[in-house]
C-alpha beads as a LAMMPS data file, in Angstrom:
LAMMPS data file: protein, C-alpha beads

60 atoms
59 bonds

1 atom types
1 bond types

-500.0 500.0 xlo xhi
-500.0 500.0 ylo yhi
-500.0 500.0 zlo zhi

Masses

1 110.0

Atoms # bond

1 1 1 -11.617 -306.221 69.270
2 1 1 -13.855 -308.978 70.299
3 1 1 -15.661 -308.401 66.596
4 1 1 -13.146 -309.572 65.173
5 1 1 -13.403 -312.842 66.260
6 1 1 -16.088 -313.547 65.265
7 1 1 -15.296 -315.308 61.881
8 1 1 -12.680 -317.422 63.224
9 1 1 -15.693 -318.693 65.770
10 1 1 -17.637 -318.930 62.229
11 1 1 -15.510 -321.190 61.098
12 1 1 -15.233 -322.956 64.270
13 1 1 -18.676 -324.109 64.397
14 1 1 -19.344 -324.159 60.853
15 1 1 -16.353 -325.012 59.164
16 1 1 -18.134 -325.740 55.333
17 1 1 -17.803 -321.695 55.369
18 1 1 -14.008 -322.261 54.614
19 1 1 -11.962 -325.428 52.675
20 1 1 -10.531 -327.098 55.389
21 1 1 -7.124 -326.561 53.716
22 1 1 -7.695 -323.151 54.400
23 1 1 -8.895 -322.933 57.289
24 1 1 -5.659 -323.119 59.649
25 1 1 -3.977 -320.455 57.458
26 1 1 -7.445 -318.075 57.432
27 1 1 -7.312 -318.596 61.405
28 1 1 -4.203 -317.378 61.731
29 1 1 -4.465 -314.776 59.571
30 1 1 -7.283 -313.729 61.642
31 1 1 -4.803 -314.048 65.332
32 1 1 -2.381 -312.003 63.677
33 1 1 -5.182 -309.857 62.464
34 1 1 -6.463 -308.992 66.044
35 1 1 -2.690 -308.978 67.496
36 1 1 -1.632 -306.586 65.142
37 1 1 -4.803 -304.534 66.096
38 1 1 -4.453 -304.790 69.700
39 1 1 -0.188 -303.739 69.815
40 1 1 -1.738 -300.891 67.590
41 1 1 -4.032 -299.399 70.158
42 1 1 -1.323 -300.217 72.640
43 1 1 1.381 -298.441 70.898
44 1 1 -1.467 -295.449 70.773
45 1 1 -2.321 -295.814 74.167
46 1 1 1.201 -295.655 75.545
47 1 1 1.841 -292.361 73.132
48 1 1 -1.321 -290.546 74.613
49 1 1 -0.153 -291.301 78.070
50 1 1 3.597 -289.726 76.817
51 1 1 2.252 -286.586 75.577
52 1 1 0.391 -286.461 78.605
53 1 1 3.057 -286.766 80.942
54 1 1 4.898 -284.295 78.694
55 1 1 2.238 -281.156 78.783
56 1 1 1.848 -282.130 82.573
57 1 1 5.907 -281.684 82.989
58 1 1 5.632 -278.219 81.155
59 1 1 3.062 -276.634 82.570
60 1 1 4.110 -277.437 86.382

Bonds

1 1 1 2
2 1 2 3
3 1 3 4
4 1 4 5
5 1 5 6
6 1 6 7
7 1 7 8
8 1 8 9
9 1 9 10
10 1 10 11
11 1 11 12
12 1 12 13
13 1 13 14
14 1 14 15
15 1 15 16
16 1 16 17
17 1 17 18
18 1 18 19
19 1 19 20
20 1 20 21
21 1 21 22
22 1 22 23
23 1 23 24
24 1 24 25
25 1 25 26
26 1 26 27
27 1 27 28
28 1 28 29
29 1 29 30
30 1 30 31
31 1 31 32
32 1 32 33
33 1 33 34
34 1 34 35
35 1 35 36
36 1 36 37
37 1 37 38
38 1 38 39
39 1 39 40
40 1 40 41
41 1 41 42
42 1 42 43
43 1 43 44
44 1 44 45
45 1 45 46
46 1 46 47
47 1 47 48
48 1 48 49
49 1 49 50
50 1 50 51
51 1 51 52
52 1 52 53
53 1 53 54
54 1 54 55
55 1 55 56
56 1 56 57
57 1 57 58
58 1 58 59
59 1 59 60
């Protein structure tokens, strides 16, 4: 997760990388990148834990 950071730092400290027209839209494209990502594994995360609880319920 923290990888994916890394550009918007990139552009952060050396913003010549991206036009600075672009560079509030490629930022946020990048927050909604690594908020998309993280409710992802969350949404995962909370499944695993489900089927878990699930097999542990059927099997007691």
């Amino acid at each position: 997760m923290l990888a994916t950071w890394i550009p918007v730092y990139a552009v952060l400290l050396v913003p010549a990388l991206v036009p600075a027209e672009r560079q509030a839209a490629w930022i946020s494209g990048m927050v909604y990148t690594v908020e998309a990502a993280l409710g992802a594994a969350l949404l995962l995360l909370a499944a695993a834990c489900a089927v878990s609880w699930v097999r542990t319920k059927l099997h007691a």
